[in-house]
C-alpha positions in Angstrom: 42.5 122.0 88.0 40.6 118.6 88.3 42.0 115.8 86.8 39.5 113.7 84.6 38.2 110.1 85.3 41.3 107.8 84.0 43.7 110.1 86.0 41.5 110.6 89.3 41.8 106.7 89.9 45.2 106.6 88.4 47.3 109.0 90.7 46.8 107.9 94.1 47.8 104.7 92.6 51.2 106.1 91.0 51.9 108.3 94.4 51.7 104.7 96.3 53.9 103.2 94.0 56.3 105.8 94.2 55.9 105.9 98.0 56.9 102.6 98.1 59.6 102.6 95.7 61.8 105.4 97.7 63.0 102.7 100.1 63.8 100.0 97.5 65.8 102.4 96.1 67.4 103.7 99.0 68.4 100.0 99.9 69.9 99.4 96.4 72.9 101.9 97.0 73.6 99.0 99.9 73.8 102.1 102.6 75.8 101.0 105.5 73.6 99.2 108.3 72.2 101.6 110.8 74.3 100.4 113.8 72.5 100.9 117.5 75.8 98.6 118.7 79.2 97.0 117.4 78.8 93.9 115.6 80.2 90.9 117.7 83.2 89.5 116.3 84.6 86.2 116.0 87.5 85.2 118.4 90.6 85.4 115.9 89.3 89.1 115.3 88.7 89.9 119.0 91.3 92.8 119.0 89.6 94.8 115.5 88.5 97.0 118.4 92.1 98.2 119.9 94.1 98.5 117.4 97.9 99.5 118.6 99.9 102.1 116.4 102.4 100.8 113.2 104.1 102.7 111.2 104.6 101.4 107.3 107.9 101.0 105.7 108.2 102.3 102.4 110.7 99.5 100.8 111.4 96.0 101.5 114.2 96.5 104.0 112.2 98.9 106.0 109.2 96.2 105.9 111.0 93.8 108.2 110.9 96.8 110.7 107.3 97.1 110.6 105.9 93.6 112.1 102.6 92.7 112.6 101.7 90.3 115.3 99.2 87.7 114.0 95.7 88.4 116.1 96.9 91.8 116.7 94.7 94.9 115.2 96.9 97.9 114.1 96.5 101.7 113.1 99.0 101.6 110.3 100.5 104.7 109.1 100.7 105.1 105.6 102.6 106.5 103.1 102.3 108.3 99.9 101.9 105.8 96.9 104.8 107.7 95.1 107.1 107.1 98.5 106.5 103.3 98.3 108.5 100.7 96.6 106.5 97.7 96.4 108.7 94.3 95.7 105.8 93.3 93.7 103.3 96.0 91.7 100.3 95.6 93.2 97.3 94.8 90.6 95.7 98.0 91.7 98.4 100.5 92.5 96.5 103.8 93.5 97.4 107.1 92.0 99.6 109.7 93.2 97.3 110.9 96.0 96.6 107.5 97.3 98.3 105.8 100.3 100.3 102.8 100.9 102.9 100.4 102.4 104.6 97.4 103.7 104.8 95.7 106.8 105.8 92.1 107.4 104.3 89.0 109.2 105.6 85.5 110.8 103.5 82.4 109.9 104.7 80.0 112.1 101.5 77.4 111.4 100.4 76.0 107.6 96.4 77.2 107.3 94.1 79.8 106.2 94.8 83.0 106.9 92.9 86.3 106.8 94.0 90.1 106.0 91.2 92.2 107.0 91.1 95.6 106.4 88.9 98.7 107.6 88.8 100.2 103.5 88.7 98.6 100.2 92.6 98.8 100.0 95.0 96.8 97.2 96.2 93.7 99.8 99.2 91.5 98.4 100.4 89.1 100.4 104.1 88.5 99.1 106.8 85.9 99.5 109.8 85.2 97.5 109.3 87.9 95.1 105.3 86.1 94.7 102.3 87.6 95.1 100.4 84.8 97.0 96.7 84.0 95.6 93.7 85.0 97.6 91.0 82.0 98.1 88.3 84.3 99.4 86.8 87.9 99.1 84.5 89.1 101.5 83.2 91.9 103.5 83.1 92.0 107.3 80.3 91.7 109.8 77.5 94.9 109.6 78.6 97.2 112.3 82.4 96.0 113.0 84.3 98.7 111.4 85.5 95.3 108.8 85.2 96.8 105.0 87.2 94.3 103.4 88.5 90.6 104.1 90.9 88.3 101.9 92.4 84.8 102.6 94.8 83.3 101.9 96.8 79.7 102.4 99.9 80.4 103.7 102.9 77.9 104.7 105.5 79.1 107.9 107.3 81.3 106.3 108.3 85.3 107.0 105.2 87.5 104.6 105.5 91.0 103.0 102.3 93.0 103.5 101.2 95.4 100.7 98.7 98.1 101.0 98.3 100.4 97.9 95.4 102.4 96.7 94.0 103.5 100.0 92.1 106.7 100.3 93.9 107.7 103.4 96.9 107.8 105.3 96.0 105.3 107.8 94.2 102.2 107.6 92.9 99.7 110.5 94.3 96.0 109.5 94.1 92.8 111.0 96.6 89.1 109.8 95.2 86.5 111.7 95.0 82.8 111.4 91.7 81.2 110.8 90.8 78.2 112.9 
């Protein structure tokens, strides 16, 4: 069926538009980058790439078990959220079928100092029964592996670690001092 005059010079112009459209649209959902190699990394998070095993403790005791070396990547095992007891509720605890736990961390100079975290985890930082405040929110690099990065200004001092609300039972995670 022919289309009349108006809509003969009107459609090729529409099937542009939508043609050109598709990819805007695409972008907006903010797909992750197509990756041809690993992002380079910054020095303090040289080691995001080999990550060494941890298991998460599930209470404060267990926590001083479960150090983290600052600069150090680790695999940390979770646990089921209803198998943690967190000193401090986390602001976004995660149901019953989410993952979580607590590890612990020496700061032995006053600075900045970054939790990053391969998923959009809950992160707490915790001392003396305190949640410490962030002072940043960000992603990491395109093509590292880095979902989620928080700082925070931290005094020496012996740190609880919180994950909650993670969508599986293992999460890579980095603490390490920013210069």
């Amino acid at each position: 069926m022919p289309f009349s005059a108006p809509f003969q010079r009107l459609a090729p112009a529409a099937i542009a538009a939508l043609l050109c459209t598709a990819p805007a649209a695409a972008q907006m959902d903010h797909a992750p980058a197509q990756c041809v190699a690993p992002a380079d990394l910054p020095a303090p998070m040289a080691s995001w790439r080999n990550p060494v095993a941890l298991k998460a403790a599930a209470d404060g005791k267990g926590a001083a078990r479960a150090m983290l070396t600052p600069g150090r990547t680790v695999s940390l095992a979770l646990l089921p959220t209803p198998k943690v007891a967190y000193p401090v509720r986390p602001a976004k605890p995660g149901g019953s079928v989410s993952h979580g736990g607590l590890a612990s961390f020496t700061v032995k100079e006053a600075g900045t100092w970054r939790v990053a975290l391969g998923s959009g985890a809950w992160v707490d930082v915790i001392s003396d029964g305190q949640a410490a405040t962030s002072t940043a929110h960000g992603h990491g690099p395109d093509c590292s592996g880095i979902r989620k990065m928080v700082d925070y200004d931290l005094k020496p001092g012996r740190y609880t670690l919180q994950i909650a609300a993670n969508g599986e039972d293992s999460l890579t995670l980095l603490v390490t001092r920013l210069p």
